[in-house]
C-alpha positions as CSV (number, residue, x, y, z in Angstrom):
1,X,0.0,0.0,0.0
2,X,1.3,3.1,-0.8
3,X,-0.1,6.2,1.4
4,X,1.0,9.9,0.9
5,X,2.8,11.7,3.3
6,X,-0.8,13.3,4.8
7,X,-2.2,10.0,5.5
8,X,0.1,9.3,7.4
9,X,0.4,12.5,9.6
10,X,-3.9,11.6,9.6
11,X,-2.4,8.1,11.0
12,X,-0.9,9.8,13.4
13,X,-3.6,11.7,14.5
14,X,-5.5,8.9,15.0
15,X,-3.6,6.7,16.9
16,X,-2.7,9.1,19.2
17,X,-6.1,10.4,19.6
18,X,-7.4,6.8,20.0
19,X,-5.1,6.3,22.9
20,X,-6.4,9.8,24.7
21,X,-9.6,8.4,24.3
22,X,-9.0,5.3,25.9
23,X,-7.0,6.6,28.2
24,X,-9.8,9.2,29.1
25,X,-6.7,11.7,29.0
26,X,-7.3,15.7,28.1
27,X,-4.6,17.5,26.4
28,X,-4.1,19.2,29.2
29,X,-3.4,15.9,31.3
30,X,-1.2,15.0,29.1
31,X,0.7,18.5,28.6
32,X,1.1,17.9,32.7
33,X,2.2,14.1,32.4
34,X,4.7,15.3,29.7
35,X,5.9,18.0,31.7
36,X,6.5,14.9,35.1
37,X,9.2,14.0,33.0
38,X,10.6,17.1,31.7
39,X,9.1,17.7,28.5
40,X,7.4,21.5,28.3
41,X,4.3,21.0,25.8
42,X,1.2,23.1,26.5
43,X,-2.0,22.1,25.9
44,X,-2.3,23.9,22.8
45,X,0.8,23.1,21.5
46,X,0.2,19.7,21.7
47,X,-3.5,20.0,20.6
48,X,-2.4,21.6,17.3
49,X,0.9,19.3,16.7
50,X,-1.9,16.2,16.8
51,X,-4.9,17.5,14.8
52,X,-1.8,18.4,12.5
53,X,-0.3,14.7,12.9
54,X,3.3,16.6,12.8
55,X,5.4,15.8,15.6
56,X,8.8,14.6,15.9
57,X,9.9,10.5,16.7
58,X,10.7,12.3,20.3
59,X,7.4,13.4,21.0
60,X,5.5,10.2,19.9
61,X,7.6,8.2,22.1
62,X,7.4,10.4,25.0
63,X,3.8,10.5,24.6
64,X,3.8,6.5,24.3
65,X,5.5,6.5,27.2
66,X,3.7,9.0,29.5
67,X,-0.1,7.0,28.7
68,X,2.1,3.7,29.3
69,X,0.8,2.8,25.7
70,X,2.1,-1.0,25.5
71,X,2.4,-1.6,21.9
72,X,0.6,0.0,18.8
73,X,-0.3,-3.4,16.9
74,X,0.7,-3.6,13.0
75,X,-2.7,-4.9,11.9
76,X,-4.4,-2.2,13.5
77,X,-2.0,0.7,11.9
78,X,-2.8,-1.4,8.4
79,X,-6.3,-1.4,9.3
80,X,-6.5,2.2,10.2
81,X,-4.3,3.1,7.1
82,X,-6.6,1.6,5.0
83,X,-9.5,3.4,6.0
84,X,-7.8,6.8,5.7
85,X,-6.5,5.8,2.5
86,X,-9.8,4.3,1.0
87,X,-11.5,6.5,2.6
């Protein structure tokens, strides 16, 4: 499958929205999670950087890390993917 670069900043988006959502976290729980470990990210900031899907490998990792996300499964990325893409 071959996706174009704004699918997969949508991708983005979406997983790390999905795991918000799970996670009943608000942006500006998560700006104050980030910041436990020394990241400084307001709320807007990293409202915008998501609904943009543009943020750096650091980021997405720290954010992994701060909602304790255990693994991001490849079947659900493809799945995801293909919605965005079909879609």
């Amino acid at each position: 499958m071959q996706a174009k670069s704004t699918q997969w900043r949508h991708l983005v988006q979406r997983v790390i929205k999905a795991e918000l959502s799970k996670k009943g976290v608000k942006y500006q729980d998560l700006s104050d999670k980030l910041l436990a470990i020394g990241v400084e990210q307001s709320a807007d900031n990293l409202r915008n950087k998501v609904n943009k899907g543009i943020l750096g490998a650091d980021l997405m990792l720290q954010i992994m890390y701060v909602l304790q996300i255990k693994q991001i499964r490849y079947e659900d990325i493809c799945e995801m993917l293909e919605d965005i893409v079909g879609g």
